[in-house]
C-alpha positions in Angstrom: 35.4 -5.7 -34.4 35.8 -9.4 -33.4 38.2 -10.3 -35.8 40.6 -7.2 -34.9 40.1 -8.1 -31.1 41.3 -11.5 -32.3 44.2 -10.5 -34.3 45.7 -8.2 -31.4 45.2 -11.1 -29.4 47.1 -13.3 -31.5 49.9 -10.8 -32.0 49.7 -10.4 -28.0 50.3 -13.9 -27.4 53.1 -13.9 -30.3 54.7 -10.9 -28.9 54.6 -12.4 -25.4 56.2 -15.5 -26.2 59.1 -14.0 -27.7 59.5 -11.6 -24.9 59.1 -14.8 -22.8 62.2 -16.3 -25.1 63.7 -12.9 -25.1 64.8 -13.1 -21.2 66.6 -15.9 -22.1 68.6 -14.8 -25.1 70.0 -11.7 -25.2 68.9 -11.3 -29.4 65.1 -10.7 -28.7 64.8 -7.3 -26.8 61.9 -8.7 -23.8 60.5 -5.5 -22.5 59.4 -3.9 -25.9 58.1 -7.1 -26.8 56.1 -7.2 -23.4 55.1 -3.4 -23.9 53.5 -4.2 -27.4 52.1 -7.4 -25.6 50.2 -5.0 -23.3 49.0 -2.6 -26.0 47.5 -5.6 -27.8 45.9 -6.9 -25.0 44.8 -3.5 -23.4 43.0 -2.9 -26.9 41.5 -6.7 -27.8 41.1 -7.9 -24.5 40.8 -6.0 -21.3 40.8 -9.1 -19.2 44.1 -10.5 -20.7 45.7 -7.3 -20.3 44.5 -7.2 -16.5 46.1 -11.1 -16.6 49.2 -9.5 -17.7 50.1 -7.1 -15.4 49.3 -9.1 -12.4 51.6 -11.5 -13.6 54.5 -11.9 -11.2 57.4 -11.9 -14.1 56.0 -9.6 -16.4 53.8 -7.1 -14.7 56.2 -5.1 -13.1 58.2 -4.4 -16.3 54.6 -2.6 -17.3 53.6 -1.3 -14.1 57.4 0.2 -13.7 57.4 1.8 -17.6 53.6 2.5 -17.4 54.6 4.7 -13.8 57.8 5.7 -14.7 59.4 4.0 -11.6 62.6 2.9 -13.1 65.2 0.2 -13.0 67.0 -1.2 -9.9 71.1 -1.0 -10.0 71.1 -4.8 -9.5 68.6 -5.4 -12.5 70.9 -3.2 -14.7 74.0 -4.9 -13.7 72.3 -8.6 -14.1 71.3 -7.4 -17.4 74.7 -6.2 -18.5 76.6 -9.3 -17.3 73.9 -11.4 -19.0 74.2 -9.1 -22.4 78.1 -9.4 -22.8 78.2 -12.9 -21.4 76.4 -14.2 -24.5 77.7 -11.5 -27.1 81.3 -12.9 -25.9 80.3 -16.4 -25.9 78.3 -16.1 -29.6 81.6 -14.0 -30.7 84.1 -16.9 -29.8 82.1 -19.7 -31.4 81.3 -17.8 -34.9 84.8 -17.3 -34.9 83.9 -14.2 -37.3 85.5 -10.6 -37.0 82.9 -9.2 -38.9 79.7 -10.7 -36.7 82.1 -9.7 -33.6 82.4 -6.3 -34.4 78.4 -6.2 -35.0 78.1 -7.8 -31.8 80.5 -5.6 -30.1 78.5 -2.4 -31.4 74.9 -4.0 -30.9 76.4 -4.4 -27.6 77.6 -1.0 -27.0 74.1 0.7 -27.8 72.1 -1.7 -25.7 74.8 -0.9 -22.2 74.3 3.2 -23.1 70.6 2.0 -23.1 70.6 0.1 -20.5 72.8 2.7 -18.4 70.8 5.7 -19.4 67.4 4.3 -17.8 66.3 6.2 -14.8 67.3 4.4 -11.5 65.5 3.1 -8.4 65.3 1.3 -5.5 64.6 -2.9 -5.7 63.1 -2.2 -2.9 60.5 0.5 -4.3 60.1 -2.4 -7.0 59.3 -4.9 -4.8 56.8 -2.7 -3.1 54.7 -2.0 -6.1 55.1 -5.6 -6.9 53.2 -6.3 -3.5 50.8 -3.9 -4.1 49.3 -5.8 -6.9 49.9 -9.4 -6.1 
């Protein structure tokens, strides 16, 4: 039992630093990476997990998909001028029309995703964000 509590704990931490990496480049997707963070640490270590989502970054992308609060318009809109900023940028400097057509469509699915998640308040955000800090 040790050893598994160690091994989610270790693929925790891995899946945490690439979500951590993930805000920054636009190639590693951060909240599932910060979602199967959380699963790992809920199961192998209860007091990591609560660590977690008291965290100021990253426990409010749990607490909002854990409560199904959603996703405030000026998140969304960061995130898509962030997405295609980068896809643009990577698409000019490969110089490729075959990686900037995979880009383009990569790009397309991740906007309907991004589009299609349920809407709130920053506001309400900020308020749950309170709530636990």
């Amino acid at each position: 039992m040790r050893t598994r509590n160690a091994l989610l704990c270790i693929a925790g931490s891995a899946m945490l630093a690439l979500g951590a990496i993930g805000a920054f480049l636009p190639l590693l997707p951060t909240t599932p990476l910060v979602l199967g963070a959380a699963l790992c640490f809920a199961t192998g270590s209860p007091r990591l997990y609560v660590w977690l989502t008291n965290t100021r970054f990253f426990g409010p992308i749990i607490r909002n998909y854990r409560e199904g609060t959603g996703v405030p318009a000026t998140t969304k809109a960061y995130a898509l001028v962030f997405l295609w900023g980068m896809l643009v940028l990577s698409m000019v400097l490969s110089r490729s029309v075959v990686l900037a057509l995979l880009l383009s469509a990569v790009g397309a699915c991740v906007t309907v995703h991004i589009l299609r998640l349920k809407g709130c308040k920053k506001a309400q955000v900020e308020e749950d964000a309170g709530d636990t800090l």
